[in-house]
SEKE-628732 format. One record per atom (N, C-alpha, C): y, x, z. Coordinates in steps of 0.1 Angstrom, whole numbers, padded with zeros to 4 digits, always signed. Each point is the difference from the previous one (the first is absolute). Example, Ala and Ser with C-alpha at 12.3 -4.5 7.8 and 13.67 -1.06 7.14 Angstrom:
BEGIN
-0057+0132+0078+0012-0009+0000+0012+0009+0000+0011-0004-0007+0011+0009+0000+0011-0008+0008
# end
This chain:
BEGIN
-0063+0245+0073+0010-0005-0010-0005+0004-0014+0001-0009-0009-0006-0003-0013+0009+0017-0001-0008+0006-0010+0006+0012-0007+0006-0009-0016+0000-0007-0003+0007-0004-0011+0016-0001+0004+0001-0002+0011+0012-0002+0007+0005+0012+0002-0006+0010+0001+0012+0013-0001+0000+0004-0012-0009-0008-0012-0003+0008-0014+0014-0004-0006+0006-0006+0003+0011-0007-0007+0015+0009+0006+0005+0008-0008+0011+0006+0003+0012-0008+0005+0008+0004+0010+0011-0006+0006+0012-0001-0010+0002+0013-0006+0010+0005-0014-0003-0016-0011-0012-0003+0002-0001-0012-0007+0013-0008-0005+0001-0006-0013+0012-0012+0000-0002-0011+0008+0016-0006+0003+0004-0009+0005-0014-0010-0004+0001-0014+0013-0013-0011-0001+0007-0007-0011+0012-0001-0005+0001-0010-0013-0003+0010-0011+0002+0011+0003-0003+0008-0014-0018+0006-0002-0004-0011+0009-0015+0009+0002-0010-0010-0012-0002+0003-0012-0004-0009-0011-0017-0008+0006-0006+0013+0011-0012-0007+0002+0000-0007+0007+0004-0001+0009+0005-0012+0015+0007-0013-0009+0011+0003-0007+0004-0006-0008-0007-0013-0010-0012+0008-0008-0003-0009-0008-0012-0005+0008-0005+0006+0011-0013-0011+0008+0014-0012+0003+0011+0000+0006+0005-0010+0002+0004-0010-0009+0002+0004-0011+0007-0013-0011-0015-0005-0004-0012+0011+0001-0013-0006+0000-0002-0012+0012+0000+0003+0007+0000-0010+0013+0011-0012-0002+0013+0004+0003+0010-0011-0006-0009-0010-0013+0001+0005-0005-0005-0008-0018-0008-0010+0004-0018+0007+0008-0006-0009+0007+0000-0011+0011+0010+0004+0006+0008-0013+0008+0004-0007-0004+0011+0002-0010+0003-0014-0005-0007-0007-0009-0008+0012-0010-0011-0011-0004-0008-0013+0012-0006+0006+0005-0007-0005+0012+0010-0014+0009+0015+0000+0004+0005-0007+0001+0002-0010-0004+0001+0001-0018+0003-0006-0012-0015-0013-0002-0005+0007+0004-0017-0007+0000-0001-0008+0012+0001+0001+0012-0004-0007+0008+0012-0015+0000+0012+0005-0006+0010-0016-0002-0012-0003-0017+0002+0008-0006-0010-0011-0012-0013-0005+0007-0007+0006+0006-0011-0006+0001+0000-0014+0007+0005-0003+0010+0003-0012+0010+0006-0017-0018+0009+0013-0001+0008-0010-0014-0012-0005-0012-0006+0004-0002-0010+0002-0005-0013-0011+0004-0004+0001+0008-0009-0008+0009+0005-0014-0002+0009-0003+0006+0010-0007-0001+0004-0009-0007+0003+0008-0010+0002-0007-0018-0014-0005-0007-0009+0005+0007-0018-0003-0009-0005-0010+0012+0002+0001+0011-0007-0008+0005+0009-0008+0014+0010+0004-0001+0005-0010+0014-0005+0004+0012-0007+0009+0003-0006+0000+0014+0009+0014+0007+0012-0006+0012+0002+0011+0008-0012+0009+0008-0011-0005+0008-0013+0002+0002-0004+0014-0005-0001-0005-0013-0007+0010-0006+0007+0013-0002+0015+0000-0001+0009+0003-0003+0002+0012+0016+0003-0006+0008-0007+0007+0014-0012+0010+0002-0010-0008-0007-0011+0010+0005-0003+0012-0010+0006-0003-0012+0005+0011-0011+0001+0014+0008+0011-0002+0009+0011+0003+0008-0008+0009+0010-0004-0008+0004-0009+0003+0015-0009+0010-0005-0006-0003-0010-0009+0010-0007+0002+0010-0005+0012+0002-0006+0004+0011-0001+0005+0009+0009+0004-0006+0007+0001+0008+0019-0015+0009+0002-0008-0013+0006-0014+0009+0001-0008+0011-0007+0006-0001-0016-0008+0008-0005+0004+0013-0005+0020-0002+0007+0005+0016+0001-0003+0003+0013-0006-0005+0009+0002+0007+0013-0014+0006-0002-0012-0011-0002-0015+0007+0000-0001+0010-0010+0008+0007-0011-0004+0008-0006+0009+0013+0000+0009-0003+0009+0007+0013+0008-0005+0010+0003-0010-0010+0006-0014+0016+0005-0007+0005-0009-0006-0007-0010-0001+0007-0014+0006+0007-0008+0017-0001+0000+0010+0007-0004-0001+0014+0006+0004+0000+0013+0002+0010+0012-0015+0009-0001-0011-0004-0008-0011+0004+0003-0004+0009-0018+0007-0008-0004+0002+0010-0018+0004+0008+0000+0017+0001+0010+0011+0007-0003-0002+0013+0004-0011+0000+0010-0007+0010+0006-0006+0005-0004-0005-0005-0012-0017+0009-0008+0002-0002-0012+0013-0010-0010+0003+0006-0012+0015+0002-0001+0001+0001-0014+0010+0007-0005+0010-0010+0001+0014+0001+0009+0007-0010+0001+0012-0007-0011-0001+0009-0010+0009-0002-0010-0007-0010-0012-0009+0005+0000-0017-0012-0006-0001-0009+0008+0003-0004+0011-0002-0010+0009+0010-0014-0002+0012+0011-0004+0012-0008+0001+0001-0006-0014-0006+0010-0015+0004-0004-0013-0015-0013+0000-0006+0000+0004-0015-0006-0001+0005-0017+0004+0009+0001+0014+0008-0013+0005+0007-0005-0011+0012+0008-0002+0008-0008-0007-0006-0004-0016-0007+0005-0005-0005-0002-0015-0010-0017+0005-0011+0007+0010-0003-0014+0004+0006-0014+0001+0011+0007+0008+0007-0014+0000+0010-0006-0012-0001+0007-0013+0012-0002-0008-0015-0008-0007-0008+0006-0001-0012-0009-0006-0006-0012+0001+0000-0004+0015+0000-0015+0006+0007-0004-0006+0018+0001+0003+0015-0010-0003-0005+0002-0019-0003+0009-0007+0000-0001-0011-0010-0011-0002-0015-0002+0000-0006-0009+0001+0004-0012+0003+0003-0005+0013+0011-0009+0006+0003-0007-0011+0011+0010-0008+0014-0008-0009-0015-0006-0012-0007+0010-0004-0008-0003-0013-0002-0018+0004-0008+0000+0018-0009-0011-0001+0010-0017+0005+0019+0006-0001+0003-0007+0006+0006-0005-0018+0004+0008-0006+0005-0003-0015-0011-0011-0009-0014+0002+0004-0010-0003-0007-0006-0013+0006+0008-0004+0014+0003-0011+0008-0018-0004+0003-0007+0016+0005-0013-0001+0007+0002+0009+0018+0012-0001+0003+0005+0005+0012-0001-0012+0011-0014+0003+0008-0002-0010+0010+0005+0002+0014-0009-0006+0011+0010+0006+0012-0014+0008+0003-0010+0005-0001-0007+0013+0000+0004+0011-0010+0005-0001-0006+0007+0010-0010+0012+0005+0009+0005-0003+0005+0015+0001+0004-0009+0005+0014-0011-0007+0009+0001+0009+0008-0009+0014+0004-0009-0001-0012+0000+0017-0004+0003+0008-0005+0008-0005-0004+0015+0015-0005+0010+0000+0013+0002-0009+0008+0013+0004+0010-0011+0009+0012-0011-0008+0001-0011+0010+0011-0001+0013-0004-0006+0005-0014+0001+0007-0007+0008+0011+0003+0017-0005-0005+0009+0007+0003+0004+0005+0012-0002-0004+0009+0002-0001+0020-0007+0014+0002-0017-0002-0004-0008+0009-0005+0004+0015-0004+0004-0006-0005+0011+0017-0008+0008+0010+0012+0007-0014+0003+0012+0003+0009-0003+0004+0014-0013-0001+0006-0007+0002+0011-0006+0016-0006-0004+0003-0010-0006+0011+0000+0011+0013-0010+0011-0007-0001+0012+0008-0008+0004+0012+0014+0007-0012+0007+0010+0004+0011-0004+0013+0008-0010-0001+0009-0006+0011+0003+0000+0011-0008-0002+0005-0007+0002+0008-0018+0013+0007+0004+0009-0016-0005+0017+0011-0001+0004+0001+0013-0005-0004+0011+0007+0004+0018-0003+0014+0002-0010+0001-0006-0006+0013+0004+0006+0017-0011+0002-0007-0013+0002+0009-0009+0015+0001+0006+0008+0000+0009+0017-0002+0003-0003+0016-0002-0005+0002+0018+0003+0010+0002-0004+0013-0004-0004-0002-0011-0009+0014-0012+0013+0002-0012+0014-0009-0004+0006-0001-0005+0014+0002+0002+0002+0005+0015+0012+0004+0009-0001+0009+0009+0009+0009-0004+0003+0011+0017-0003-0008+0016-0004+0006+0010+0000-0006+0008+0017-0001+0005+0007+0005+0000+0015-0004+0003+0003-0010-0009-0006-0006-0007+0004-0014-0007-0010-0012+0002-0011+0002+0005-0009-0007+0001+0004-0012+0010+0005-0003+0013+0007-0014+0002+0011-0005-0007+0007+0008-0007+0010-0006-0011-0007-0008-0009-0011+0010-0008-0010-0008-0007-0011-0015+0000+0001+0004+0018-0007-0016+0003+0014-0011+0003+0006+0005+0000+0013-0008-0001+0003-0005-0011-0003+0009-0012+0008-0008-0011-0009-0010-0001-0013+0004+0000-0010-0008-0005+0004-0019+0004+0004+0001+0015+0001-0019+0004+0009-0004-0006+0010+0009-0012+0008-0010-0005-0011-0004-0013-0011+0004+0000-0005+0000-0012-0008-0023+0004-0007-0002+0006+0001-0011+0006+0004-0008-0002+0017-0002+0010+0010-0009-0002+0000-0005-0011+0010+0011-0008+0006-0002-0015-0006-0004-0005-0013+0000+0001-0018-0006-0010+0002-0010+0001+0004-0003+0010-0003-0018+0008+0013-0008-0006+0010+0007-0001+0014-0009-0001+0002+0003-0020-0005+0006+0001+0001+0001-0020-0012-0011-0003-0016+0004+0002-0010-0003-0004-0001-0016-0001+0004-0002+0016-0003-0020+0001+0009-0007-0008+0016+0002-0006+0005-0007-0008-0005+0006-0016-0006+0013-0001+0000-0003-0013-0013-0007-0004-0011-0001+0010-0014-0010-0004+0008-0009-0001+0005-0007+0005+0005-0014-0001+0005-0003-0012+0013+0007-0006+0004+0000-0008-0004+0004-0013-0010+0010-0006-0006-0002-0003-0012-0011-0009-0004-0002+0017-0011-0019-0003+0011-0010-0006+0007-0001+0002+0009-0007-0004+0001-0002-0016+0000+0012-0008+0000+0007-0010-0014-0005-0007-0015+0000+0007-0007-0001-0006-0014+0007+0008-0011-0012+0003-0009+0008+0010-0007+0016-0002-0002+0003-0010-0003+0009+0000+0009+0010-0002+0015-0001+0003+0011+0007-0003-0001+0011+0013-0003-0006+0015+0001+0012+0010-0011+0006-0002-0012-0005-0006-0012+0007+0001+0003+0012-0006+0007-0003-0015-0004+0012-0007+0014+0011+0000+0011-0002+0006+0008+0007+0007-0006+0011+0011-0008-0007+0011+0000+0004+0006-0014+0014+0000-0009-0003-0018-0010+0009-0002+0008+0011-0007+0014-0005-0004+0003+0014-0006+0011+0008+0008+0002-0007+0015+0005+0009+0005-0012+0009+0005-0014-0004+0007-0014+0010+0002-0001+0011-0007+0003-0004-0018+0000+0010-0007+0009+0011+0002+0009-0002+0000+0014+0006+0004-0002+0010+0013-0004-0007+0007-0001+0007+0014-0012+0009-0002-0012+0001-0004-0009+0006-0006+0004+0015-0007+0010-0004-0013+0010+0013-0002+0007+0007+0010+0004-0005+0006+0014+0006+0009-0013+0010+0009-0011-0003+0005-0011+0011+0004-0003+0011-0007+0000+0003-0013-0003+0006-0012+0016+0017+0007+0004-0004+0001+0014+0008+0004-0001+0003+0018-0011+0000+0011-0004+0008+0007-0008+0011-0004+0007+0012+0000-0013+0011+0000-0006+0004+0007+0008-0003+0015-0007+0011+0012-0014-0010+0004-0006+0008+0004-0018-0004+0006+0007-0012+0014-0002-0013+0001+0000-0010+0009-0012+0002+0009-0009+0011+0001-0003+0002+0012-0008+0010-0001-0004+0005+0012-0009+0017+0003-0011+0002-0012+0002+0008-0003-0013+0005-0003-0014+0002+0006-0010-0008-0005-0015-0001+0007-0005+0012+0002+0009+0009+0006-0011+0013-0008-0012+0001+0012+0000-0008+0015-0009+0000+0006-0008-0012+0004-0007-0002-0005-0008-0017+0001-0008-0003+0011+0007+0003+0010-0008-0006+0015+0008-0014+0005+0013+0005+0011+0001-0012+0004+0003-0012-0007+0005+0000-0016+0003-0017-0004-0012-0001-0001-0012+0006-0010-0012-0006-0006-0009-0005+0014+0004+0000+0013-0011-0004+0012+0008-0009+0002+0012-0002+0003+0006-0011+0003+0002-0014-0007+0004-0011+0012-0001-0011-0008+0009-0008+0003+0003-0014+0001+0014-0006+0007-0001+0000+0013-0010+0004+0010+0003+0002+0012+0008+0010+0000-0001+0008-0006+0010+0015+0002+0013-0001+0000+0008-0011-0007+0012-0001+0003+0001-0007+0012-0007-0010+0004+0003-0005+0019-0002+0013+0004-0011+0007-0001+0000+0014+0014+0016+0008-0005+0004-0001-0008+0008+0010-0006+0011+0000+0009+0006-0014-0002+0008-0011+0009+0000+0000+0016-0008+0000+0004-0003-0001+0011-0001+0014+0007+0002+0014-0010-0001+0011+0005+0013+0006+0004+0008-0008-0008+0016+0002+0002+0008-0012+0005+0005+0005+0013+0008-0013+0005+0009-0006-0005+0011+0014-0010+0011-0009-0007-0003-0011-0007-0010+0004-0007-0002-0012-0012-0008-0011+0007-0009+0002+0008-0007-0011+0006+0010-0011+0010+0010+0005+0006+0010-0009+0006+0007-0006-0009+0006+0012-0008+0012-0010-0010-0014-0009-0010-0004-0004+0001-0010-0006-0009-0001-0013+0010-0005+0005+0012+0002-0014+0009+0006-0011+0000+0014+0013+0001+0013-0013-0004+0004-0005-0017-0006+0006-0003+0002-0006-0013-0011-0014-0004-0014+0003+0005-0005-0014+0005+0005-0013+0003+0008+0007+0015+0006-0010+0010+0013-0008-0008+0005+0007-0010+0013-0001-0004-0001-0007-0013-0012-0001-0006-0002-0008-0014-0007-0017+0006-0005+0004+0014-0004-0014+0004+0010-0003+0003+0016+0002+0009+0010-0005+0001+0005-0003-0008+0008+0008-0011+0011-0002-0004-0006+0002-0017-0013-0004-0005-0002-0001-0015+0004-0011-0006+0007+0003-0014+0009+0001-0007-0001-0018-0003-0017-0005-0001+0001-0015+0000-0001-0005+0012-0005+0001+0010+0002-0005+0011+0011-0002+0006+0009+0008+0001+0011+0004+0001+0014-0016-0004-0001+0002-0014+0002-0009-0012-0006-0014+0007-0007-0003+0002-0011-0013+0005+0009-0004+0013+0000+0010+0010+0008-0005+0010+0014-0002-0005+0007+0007-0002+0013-0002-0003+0000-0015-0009-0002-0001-0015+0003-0017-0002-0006-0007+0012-0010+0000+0001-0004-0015+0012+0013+0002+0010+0004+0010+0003+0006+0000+0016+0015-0006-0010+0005+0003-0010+0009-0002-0006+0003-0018-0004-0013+0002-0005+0000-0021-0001+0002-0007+0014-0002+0006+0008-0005-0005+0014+0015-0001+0009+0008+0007-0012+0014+0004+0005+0011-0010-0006-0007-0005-0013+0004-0009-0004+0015+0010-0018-0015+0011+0005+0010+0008-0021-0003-0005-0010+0011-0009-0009-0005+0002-0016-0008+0014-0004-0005-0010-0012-0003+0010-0009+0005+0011-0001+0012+0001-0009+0007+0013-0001+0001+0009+0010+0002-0007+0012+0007+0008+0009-0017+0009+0005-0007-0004+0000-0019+0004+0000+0002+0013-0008+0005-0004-0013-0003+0011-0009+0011+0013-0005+0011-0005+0013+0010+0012+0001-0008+0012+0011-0001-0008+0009-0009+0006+0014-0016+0004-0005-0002-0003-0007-0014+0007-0005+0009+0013-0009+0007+0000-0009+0003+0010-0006+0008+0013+0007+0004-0008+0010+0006+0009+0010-0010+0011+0005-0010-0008+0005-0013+0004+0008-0009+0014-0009-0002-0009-0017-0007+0015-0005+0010+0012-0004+0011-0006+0001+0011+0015-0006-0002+0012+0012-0008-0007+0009+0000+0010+0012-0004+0013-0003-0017-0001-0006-0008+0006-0009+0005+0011-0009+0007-0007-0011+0004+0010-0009+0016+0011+0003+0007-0007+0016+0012+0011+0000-0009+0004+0013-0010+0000+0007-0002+0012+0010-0006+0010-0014-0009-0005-0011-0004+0011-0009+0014+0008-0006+0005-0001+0000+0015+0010-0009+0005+0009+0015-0001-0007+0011+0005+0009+0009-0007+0003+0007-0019+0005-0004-0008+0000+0009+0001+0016-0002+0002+0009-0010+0002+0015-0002+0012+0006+0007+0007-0008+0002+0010+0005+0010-0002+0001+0018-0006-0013-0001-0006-0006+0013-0002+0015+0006-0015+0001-0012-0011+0016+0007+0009+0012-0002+0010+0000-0002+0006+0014+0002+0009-0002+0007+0006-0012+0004+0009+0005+0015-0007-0005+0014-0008-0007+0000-0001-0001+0013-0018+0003-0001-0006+0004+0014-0013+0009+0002-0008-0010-0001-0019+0000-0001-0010-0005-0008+0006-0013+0014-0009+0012+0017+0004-0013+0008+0014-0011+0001+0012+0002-0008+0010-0007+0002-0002-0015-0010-0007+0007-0011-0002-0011-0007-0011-0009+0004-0013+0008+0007-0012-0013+0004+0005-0007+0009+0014+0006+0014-0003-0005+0013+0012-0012-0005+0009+0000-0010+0008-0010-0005-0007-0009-0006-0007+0001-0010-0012-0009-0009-0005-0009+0009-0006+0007+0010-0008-0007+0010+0002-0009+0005+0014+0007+0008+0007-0016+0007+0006-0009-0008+0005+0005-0009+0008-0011-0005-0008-0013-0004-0010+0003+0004-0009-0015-0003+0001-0008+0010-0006+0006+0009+0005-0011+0013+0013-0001+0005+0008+0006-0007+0018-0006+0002+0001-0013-0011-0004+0004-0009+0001-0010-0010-0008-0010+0003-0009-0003+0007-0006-0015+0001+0008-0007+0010+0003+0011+0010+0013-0008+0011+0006-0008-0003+0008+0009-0016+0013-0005-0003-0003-0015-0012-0013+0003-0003-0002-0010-0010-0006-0013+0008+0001-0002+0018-0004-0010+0005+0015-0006+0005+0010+0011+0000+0010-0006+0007+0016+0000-0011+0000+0005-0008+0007-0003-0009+0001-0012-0005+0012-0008-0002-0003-0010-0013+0007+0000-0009-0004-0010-0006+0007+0002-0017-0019+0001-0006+0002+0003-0017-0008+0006-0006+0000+0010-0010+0016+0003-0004+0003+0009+0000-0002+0014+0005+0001-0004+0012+0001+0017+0008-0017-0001-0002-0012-0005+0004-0012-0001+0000-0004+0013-0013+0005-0004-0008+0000+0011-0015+0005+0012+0004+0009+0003+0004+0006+0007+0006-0013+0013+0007-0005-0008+0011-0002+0005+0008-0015+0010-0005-0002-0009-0008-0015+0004-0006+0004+0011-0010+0009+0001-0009+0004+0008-0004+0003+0013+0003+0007-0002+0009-0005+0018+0013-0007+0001+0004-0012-0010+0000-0018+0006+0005-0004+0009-0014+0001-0008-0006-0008+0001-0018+0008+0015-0005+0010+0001+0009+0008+0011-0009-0009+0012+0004-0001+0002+0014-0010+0006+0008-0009+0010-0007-0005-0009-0006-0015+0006-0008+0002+0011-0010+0007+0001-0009+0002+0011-0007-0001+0015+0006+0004+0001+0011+0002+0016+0006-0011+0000+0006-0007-0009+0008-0011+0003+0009-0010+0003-0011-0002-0006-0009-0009+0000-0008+0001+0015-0006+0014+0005-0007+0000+0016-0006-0009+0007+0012+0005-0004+0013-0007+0009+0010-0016+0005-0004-0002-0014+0006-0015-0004-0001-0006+0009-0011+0009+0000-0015-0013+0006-0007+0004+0015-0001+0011+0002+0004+0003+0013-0001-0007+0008+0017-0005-0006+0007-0010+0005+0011-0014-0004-0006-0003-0005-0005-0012-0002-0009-0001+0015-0010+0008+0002-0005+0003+0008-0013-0007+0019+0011+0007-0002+0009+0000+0016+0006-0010-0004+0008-0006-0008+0012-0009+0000+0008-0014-0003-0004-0003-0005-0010-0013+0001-0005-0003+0006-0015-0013+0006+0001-0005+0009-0007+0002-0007-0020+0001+0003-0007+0002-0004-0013-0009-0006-0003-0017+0003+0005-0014-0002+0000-0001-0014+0004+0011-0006+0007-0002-0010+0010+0013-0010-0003+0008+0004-0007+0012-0008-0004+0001-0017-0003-0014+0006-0013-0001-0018-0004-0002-0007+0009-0011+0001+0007-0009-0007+0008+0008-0006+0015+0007+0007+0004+0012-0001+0009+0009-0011-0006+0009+0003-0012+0008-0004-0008-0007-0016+0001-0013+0000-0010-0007-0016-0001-0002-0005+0012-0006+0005+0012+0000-0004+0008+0013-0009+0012+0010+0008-0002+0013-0003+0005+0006-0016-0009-0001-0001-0010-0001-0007-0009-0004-0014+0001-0016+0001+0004-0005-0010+0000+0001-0004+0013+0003+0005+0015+0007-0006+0013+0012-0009-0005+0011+0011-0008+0008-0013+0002-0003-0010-0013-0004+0000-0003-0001-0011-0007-0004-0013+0002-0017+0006+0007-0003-0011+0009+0000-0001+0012+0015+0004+0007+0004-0007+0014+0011-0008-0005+0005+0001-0015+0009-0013-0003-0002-0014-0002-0013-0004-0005-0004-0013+0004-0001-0002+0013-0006+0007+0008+0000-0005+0016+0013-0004+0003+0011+0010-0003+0014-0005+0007+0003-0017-0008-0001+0000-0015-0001-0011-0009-0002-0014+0010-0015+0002+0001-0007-0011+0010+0006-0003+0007+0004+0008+0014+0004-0001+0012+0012-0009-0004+0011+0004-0005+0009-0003-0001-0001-0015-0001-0007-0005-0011-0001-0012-0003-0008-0014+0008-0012+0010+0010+0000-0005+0008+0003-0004+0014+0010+0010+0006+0012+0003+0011+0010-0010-0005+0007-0001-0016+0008-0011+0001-0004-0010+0000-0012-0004-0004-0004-0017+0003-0001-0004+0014-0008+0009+0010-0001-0003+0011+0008-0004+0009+0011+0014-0008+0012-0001+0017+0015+0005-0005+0001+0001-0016+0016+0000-0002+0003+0017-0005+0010+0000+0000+0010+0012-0010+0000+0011+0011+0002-0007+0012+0002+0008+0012-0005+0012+0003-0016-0013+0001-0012+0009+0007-0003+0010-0013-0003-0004-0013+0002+0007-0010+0006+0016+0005+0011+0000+0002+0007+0011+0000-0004+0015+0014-0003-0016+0008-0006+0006+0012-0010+0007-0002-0009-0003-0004-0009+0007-0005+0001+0010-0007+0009+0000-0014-0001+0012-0005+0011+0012+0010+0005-0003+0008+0001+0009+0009-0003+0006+0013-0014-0009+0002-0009+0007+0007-0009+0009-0008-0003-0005-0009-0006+0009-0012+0003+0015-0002+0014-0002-0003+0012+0010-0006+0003+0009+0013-0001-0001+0019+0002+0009+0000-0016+0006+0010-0012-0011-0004-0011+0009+0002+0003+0014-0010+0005-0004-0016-0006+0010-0007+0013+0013+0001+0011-0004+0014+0008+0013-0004-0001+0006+0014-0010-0006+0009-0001+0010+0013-0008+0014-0004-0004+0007-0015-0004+0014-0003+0013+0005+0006+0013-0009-0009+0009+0014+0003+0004+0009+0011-0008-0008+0012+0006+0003+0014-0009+0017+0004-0004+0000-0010-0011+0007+0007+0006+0017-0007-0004+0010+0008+0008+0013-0005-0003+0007-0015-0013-0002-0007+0000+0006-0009+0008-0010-0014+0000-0012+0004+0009-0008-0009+0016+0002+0003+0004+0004+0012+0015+0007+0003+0002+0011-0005-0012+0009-0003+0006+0014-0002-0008+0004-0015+0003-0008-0011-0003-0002-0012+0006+0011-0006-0008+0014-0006+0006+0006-0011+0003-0006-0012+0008+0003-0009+0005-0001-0012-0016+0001-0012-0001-0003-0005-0012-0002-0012+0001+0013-0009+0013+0007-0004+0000+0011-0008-0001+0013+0008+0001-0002+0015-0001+0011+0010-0019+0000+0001-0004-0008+0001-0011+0003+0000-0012+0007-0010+0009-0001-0013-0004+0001-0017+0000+0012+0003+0012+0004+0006+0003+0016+0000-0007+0011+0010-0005-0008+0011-0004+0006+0015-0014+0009-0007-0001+0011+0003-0011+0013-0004-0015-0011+0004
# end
C-alpha cells in the first residue's frame, strides 16, 4: 500500500471541505466541459465550411484514436513526471489550439485541416491529461474517503456532457469562433483552479529503480498480477462492447423506426436513455457506502443481460429508454470501484501506466461494439441485435461467480490493512 495513503491524516476535513481534491475537481470539471463544448462546435463547424458529414465523422473517429493511443503515453509520463505539470502543460495547450482556431477562423483562413489539428491535438491532451489526475486522486484524500472521492469524480463527466453539448451549440450559433474561444478560457480557468493544490500528487522519487526500468508493459503485468482489477477490467471490456453509449443509441432509433416512432417520441426515449448516466452519478456515493464492492459488480453485471431480455420483449419505445437508462445508470459506482482498487492495489510507481492502459481498452473495444451493432442490425434485425448484446453482457459477468469477486473487500479497508 502506497505510503501516501497513510500520509494523509484521517482528522483530515470533510471531502467537500478538502480544497485539494476540490480544486483538482473544478480543474477537471472546467476541462470537460471545455472539451464537450468543442466536439458539438467542431462537427458544427465542418459543416458550415464545407458540407461534408464524412468528414465531420472521421473528425470524430479521430479523435477517439488519438485519446486512446496516447493514454499510454499519458499513463507512461504520469509515472516519470510531475503530474501537476502534466496537467497545467494539457490544459494551456489546449487553450492555445482553440485560441489559434478562433484567430484563423475570424481571419476566415480556417480550413478543414486546421480544424482537424486542433481537435486531434486536443484529444491528444486528453489522452495524456487523464491518467495524470486518476492517479493524483488518491495522494489528495484520506483513505476513508478515497471511494467517496472516486465517486464524486463520475458526477464530474455527466454534468460535462449535459452543460457542455448545449452550450457549443449555442454558442456557434452566436458566432463560429464564439465556442472556440469560450471554451480556451475555460482551459485557462481550469489551469488556475490547479495553482490552489498544495499537497504533492504523487510519491516522491526518492528511489529511481522500478519506474525508470519500466515501460507500458508494466502496467499489463501490473494488471494481470492482481485479480480484482484484471476481472473487473474484463467486464468492463465486455460491457463497453455491449452497452456503449453510441451503439447503444444506434440500436435503439433503428429498432424505434422499425416500430414505427416519430421523431419526438425518438428523442424523449433517447433523453430518457442518457439521464441514466448522470442520476446513477449523484447516487453512485451512496450506492458505495451502503451496499458491499461484490453487491455492486454482481448487480452491474447482470443487469445487462436482464436488460437485453427486456429490451427484446417489451414494446412501446418508450420503455426501450427506460430500460437503457438503468444499464447507463450502472456505470458510475462500478467505475468509483474500479479506480478506487486501482488507487490502493497498485504501486504509485505504476499508477499511470495502469490508469492509460485501462483507458485505452475501453476505448477501443467501443468501436467494435459500434460496428457490430450496425452490422447485426442490417443482417438480422433489432432482435438479434439485442441478442447479442446479451450474450456478450453475460460472457463479461460470469467473473462474478467466482469466489474472490464474491468476497470483495471494501477499497478503504485495504488503504488501511498494515
Amino acid at each position: 500500500m502506497s505510503n501516501n495513503l497513510r500520509g494523509i491524516s484521517e482528522r483530515d476535513v470533510t471531502l467537500l471541505r478538502n480544497r485539494d481534491f476540490q480544486s483538482l475537481w473544478i480543474n477537471q470539471f472546467l476541462s470537460s466541459v471545455s472539451k464537450e463544448a468543442t466536439e458539438v462546435a467542431y462537427p458544427l463547424l465542418i459543416l458550415a465550411t464545407t458540407g461534408s458529414v464524412t468528414f465531420s465523422a472521421t473528425v470524430g473517429a479521430a479523435q477517439m484514436v488519438a485519446a486512446g493511443l496516447t493514454a499510454i503515453l499519458g499513463g507512461w509520463l504520469a509515472d516519470r513526471r510531475d503530474r501537476r505539470l502534466t496537467l497545467i502543460g494539457c490544459d494551456l495547450t489546449r487553450a492555445a489550439l482553440l485560441l489559434a482556431l478562433c484567430v484563423l477562423i475570424a481571419t476566415g483562413h480556417a480550413g478543414t485541416l486546421t480544424v482537424f489539428v486542433t481537435a486531434v491535438g486536443s484529444a491528444v491532451c486528453v489522452g495524456i491529461a487523464n491518467p495524470a489526475a486518476l492517479a493524483a486522486v488518491k495522494h489528495l484524500v484520506p483513505p476513508s474517503q478515497l471511494t467517496r472521492a472516486t465517486a464524486q469524480n463520475q458526477i464530474r463527466p455527466h454534468a460535462a456532457m449535459t452543460l457542455g453539448s448545449p452550450i457549443g451549440g449555442s454558442l456557434f450559433a452566436l458566432g463560429r469562433a464564439v465556442p472556440f474561444l469560450a471554451s480556451a478560457v475555460l482551459f485557462v480557468l481550469s489551469t488556475v483552479a490547479l495553482l490552489f493544490v498544495t499537497r504533492p500528487m504523487q510519491q516522491a522519487r526518492t528511489v529511481r529503480g522500478h519506474d525508470e526500468s519500466g515501460n507500458a508493459l508494466a502496467g499489463y503485468r501490473a494488471i494481470r498480477a492482481q485479480p480484482i482489477i484484471f476481472l473487473w477490467l474484463l467486464w468492463v471490456v465486455g460491457s463497453n462492447m455491449a452497452f456503449n453509449h453510441t451503439g447503444t443509441f444506434i440500436a435503439l432509433i433503428a429498432t424505434a423506426r422499425d416500430r414505427g416512432a416519430t421523431e419526438p417520441t425518438i428523442g424523449v426515449m433517447l433523453a430518457i436513455a442518457g439521464a441514466g448516466g448522470l442520476a446513477g452519478a449523484l447516487v453512485a456515493s451512496w450506492v458505495v457506502r451502503r451496499l458491499s464492492p461484490s453487491a455492486v459488480f454482481a448487480i452491474a453485471a447482470w443487469l445487462g443481460p436482464a436488460a437485453t431480455v427486456a429490451l427484446m420483449v417489451l414494446p412501446g419505445t418508450v420503455t426501450l429508454g427506460v430500460v437503457v437508462a438503468c444499464v447507463f445508470a450502472r456505470a458510475p459506482a462500478v467505475n468509483a470501484l474500479f479506480y478506487a482498487y486501482v488507487a490502493v492495489l497498485i504501486p504509485d510507481w505504476l499508477q499511470g501506466r495502469v490508469l492509460g492502459l485501462a483507458m485505452f481498452v475501453s476505448l477501443f473495444s467501443t468501436p467494435l461494439g459500434i460496428l457490430g451493432v450496425g452490422l447485426i442490425f442490417d443482417l438480422a434485425g433489432a432482435t438479434w441485435v439485442f441478442a447479442a448484446m446479451g450474450v456478450l453482457s453475460t460472457a463479461a459477468a460470469i467473473p462474478t461467480l467466482t469466489r474472490r469477486m464474491r468476497t470483495l473487500p471494501r477499497p478503504e479497508h485495504l488503504a488501511t490493512a498494515p
